[in-house]
C-alpha positions as CSV (number, residue, x, y, z in Angstrom):
1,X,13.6,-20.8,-30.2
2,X,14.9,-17.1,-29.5
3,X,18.5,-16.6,-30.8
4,X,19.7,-20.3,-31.1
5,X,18.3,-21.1,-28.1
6,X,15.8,-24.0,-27.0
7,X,13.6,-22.1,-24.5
8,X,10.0,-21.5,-24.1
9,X,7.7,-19.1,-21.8
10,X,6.3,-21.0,-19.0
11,X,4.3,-20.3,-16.1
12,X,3.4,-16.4,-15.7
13,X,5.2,-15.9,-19.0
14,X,8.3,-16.7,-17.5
15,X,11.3,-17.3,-19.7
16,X,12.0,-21.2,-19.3
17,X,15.7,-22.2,-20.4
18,X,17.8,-25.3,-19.1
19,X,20.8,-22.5,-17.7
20,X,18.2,-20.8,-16.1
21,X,18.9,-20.6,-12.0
22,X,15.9,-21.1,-10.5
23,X,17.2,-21.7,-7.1
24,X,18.8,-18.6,-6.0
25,X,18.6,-15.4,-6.1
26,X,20.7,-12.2,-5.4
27,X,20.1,-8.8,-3.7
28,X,22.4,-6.6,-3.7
29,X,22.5,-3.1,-1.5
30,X,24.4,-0.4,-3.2
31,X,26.3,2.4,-0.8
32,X,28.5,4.9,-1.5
33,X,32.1,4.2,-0.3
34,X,32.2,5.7,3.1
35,X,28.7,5.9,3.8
36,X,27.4,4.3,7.3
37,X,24.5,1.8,7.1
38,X,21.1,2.9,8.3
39,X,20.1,2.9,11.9
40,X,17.3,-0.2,11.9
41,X,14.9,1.2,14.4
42,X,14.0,-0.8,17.6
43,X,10.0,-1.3,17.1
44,X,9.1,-2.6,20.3
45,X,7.0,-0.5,22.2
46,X,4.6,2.6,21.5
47,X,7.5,5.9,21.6
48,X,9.5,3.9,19.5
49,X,7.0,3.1,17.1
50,X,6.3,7.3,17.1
51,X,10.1,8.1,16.6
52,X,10.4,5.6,13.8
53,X,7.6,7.9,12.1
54,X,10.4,10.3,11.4
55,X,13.3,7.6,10.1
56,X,14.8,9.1,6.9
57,X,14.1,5.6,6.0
58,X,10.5,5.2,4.1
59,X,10.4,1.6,4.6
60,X,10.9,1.9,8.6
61,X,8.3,5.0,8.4
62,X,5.9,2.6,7.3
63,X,6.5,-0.5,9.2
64,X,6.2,2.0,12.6
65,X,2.6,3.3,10.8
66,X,1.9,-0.3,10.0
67,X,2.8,-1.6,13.8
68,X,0.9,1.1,15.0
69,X,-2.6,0.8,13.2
70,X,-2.4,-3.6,13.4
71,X,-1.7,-3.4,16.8
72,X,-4.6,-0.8,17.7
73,X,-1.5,1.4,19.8
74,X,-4.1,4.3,21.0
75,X,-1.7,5.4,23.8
76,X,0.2,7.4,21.2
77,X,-3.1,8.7,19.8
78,X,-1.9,12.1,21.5
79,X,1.4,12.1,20.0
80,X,0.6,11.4,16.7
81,X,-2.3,14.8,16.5
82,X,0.7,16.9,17.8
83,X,2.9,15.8,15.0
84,X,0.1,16.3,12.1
85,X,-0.4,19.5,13.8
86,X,2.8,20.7,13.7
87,X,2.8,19.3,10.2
88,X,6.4,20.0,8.2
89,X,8.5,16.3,8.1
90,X,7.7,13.0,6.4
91,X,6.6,11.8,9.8
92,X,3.4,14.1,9.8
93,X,1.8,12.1,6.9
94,X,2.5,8.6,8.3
95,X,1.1,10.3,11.8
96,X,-2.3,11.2,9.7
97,X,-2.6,7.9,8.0
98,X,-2.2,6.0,11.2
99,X,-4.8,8.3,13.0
100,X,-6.9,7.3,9.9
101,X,-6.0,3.6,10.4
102,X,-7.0,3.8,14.3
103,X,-10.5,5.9,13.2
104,X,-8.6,8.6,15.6
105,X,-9.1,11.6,13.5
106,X,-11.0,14.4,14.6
107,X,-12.1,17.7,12.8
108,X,-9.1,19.5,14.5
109,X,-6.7,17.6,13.2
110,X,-8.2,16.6,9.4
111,X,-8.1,20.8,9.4
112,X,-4.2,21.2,10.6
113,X,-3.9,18.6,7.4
114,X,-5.9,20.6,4.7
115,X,-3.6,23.5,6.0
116,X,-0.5,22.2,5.8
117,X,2.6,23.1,3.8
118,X,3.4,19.8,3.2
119,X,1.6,18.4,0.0
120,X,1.6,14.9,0.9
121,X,-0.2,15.4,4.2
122,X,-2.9,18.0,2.4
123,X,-3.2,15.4,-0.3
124,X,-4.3,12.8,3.1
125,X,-6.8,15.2,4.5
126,X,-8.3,16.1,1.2
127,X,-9.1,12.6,0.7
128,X,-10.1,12.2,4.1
129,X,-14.5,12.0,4.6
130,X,-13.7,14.3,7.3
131,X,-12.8,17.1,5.4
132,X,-16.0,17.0,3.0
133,X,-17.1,20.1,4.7
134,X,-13.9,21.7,5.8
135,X,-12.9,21.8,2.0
136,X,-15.0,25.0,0.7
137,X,-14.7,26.9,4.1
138,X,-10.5,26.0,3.7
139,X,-9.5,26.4,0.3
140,X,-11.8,29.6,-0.5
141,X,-10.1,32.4,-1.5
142,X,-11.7,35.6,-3.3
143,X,-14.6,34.1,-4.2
144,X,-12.8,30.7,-5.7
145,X,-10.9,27.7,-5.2
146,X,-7.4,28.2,-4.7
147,X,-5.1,25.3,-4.9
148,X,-0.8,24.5,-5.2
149,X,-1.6,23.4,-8.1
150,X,-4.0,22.0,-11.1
151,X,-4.0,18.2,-9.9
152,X,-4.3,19.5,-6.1
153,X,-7.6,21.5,-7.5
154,X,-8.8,18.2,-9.2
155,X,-8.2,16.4,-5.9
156,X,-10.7,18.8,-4.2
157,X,-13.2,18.8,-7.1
158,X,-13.4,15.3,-6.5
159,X,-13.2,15.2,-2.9
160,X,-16.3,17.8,-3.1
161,X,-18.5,15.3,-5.2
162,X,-18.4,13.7,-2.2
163,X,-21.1,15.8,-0.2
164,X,-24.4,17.0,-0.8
165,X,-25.2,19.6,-3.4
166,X,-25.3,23.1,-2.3
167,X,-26.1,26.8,-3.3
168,X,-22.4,28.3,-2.2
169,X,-20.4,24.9,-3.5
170,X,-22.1,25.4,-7.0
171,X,-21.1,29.1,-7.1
172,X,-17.3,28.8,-5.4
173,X,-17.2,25.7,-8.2
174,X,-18.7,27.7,-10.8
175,X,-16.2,30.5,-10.2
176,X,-13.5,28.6,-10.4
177,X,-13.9,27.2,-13.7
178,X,-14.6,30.3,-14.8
179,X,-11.2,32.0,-13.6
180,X,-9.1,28.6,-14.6
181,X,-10.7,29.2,-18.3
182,X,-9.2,32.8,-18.8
């Protein structure tokens, strides 16, 4: 009994209580007085799929990725390696991951990824198998790694496990622990 009241923990360590609603439910949306409602995106055919990638909406930017990998849409194969290339809204990381979903990606493209400004897409291509040998060659820089930042250089460390062993990735790694240790 918690605080007077006859109630156990049931299924899934729910709380169990005989005033317990277990029919409905409420979700609420929260706006700011004055504020329009979004614009729900039409996803019916392949250019709308491609503009949805840009919705200021996550949850529509991800649907339009979803639609476009489950559905196998390689007409907008194009479309998408011009948007990772140009690389600088929210849209160029949902372009990459639905190149990856499609097995669309080429060297090209994984490379405009690992040199973008955008963290999120970097973070993609990094992780990407393609870019096991683009890594060293891309992130080199006086004789070390170079990264944003420590868990981007972690990201690459591991990403670099990935490959064979070599002389020159043993001595950019080497170096780089050795100028991160100062």
């Amino acid at each position: 009994a918690s605080a007077g009241m006859d109630a156990t923990n049931g299924r899934g360590n729910a709380y169990e209580s005989p005033v317990r609603d277990t029919r409905f439910g409420r979700i609420y949306r929260v706006y700011p007085k004055g504020s329009a409602d979004d614009v729900k995106p039409k996803l019916a055919n392949p250019a709308s799929l491609v503009t949805a990638l840009s919705h200021p909406n996550l949850f529509w930017r991800q649907q339009a990725q979803r639609l476009i990998v489950e559905n196998q849409v390689t007409a907008v194969i194009p479309k998408l390696k011009e948007i990772v290339k140009a690389g600088s809204g929210a849209d160029a990381v949902h372009a990459f991951g639905a190149l990856q979903g499609l097995n669309a990606l080429d060297v090209e493209t994984v490379t405009a990824g690992l040199k973008s400004t955008r963290r999120g897409l970097r973070r993609l291509a990094i992780a990407c198998p393609l870019s096991d040998y683009l890594l060293a060659e891309t992130f080199a820089g006086s004789g070390a790694l170079v990264a944003a930042d420590a868990r981007e250089l972690a990201e690459i460390f591991a990403a670099l496990q990935r490959q064979a062993p070599s002389e020159a990735v043993g001595r950019l790694l080497h170096a780089t622990l050795a100028a991160n240790l100062k």
